[in-house]
C-alpha positions in Angstrom: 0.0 0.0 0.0 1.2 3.6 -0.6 1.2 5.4 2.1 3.1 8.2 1.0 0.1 10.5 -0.5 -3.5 11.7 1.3 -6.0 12.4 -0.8 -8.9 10.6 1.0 -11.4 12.1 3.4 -9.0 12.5 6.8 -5.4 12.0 6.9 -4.4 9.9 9.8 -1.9 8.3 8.8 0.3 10.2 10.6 -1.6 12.0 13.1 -0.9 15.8 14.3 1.5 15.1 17.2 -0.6 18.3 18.9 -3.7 16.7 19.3 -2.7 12.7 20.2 -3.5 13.1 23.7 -6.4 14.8 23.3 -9.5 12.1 23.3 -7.8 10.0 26.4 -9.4 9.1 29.2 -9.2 11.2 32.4 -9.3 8.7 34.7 -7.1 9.4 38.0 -4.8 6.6 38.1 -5.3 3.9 41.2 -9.0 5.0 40.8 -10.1 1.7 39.6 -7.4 -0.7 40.9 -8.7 -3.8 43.3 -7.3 -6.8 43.9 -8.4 -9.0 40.7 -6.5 -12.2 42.5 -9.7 -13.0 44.3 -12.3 -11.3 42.4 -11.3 -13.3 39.2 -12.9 -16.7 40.4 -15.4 -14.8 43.5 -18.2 -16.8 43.6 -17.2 -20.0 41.6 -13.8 -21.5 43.1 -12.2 -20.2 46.2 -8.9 -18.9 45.9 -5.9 -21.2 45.4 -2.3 -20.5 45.0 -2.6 -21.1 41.4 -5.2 -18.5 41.0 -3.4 -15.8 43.6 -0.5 -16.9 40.9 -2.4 -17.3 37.7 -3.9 -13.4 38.2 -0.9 -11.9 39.9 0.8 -8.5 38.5 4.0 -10.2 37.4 1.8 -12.5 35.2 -0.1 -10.1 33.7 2.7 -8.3 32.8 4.7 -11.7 31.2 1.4 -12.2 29.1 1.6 -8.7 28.0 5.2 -8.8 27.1 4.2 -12.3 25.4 1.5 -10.9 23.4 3.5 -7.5 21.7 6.2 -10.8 21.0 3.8 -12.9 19.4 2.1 -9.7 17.5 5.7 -8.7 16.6 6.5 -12.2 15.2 3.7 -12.7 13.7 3.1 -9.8 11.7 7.4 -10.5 10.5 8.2 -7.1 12.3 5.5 -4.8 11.0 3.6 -4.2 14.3 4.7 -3.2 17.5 2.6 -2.9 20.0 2.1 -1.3 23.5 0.2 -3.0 26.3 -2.6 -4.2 25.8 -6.6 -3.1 28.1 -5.7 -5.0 31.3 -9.2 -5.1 32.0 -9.8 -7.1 28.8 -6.5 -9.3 28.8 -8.4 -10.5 32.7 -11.5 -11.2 31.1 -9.9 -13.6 28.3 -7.5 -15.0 31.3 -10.5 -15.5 33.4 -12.3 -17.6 30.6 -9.4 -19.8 30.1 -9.0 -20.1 33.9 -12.2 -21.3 34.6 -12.2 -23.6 31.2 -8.8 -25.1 32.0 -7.6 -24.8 35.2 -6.5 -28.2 36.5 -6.3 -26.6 39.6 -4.3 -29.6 41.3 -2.1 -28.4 44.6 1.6 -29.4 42.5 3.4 -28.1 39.4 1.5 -25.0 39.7 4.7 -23.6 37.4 3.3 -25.9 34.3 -0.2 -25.6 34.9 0.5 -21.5 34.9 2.7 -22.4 31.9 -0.2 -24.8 30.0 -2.7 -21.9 30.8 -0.5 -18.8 30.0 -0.1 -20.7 25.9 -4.1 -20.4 26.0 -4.1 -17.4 26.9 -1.5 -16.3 24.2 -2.6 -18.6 21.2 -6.1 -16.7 21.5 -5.1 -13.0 22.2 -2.1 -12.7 19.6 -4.6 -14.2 17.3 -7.0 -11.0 17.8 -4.8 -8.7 18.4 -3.1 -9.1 15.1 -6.7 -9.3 13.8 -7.0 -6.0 15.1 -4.3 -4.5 14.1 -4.6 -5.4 10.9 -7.8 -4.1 10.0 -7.0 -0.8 12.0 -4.2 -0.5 9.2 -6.5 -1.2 6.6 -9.0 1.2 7.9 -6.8 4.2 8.2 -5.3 3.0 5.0 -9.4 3.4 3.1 -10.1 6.7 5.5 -7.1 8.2 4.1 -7.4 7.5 0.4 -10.0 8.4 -2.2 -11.8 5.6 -4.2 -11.2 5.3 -7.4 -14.4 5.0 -9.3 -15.3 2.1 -11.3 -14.2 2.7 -15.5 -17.4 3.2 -18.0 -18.1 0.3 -20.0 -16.4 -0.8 -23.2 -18.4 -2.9 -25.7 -16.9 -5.8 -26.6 -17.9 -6.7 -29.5 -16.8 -5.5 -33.1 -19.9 -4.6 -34.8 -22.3 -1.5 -33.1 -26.0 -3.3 -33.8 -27.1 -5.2 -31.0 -30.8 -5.8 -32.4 -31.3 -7.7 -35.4 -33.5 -6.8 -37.9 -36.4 -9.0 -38.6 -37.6 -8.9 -42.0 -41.4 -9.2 -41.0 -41.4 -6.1 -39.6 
């Protein structure tokens, strides 16, 4: 794709560098934060070390680091990523918890291990999903359509009715 010209609707492309902070949220920091270690299986399972362990800070920020890796690789180095909603990468964690937790009191390091793959097999998938259709979209916003060429007739003579001799 050339990205070089603008002539579409919006260029953004490349944004105006004034202006990127703009539309973000302005949320206080800490305003939100609980502990998601026992609120992540509240009211299904009670809380074992491989859930304290499973949906501790340290992991969520391995499965980050995992999925800008994964996102990096596969795109072949044309995405990089930053972090990705926390809230969102403990709602797909949560789902592959409660699907495939063996929850058994040993190995917790290769059940964490077996659960974290999950976890990245499905959010590198969508991610790069994502990312490439953002691409794609800023790629159509930013770019005019090219209208569709008139019709050429195909054929060598210029009559296309016959001429009945009863007429």
């Amino acid at each position: 794709m050339n990205t070089q010209c603008s002539n579409g609707r919006v260029n953004i492309i490349q944004p105006d560098t004034s202006v990127v902070f703009q539309m973000q949220d302005r949320i206080p920091v800490g305003e939100n934060d609980f502990d998601y270690r026992g609120d992540a299986v509240k009211g299904n399972w009670y809380r074992t070390q491989l859930s304290d362990a499973f949906f501790s800070a340290e992991n969520v920020q391995i499965l980050q680091n995992g999925i800008r890796a994964g996102v990096y690789k596969m795109s072949q180095g044309q995405y990089i990523i930053g972090t990705q909603s926390e809230d969102e990468l403990r709602i797909v964690m949560r789902s592959i918890f409660l699907q495939y937790s063996q929850n058994l009191p040993t190995n917790i390091k290769e059940q964490i291990a077996k659960l974290n793959n999950l976890v990245l097999d499905y959010s590198v998938r969508q991610v790069y999903g994502s990312a490439q259709g953002y691409m794609k979209y800023k790629y159509d916003v930013s770019h005019m359509y090219e209208p569709i060429a008139r019709p050429v007739m195909s054929k060598t003579n210029d009559k296309q009715l016959q001429l009945k001799k009863w007429f």
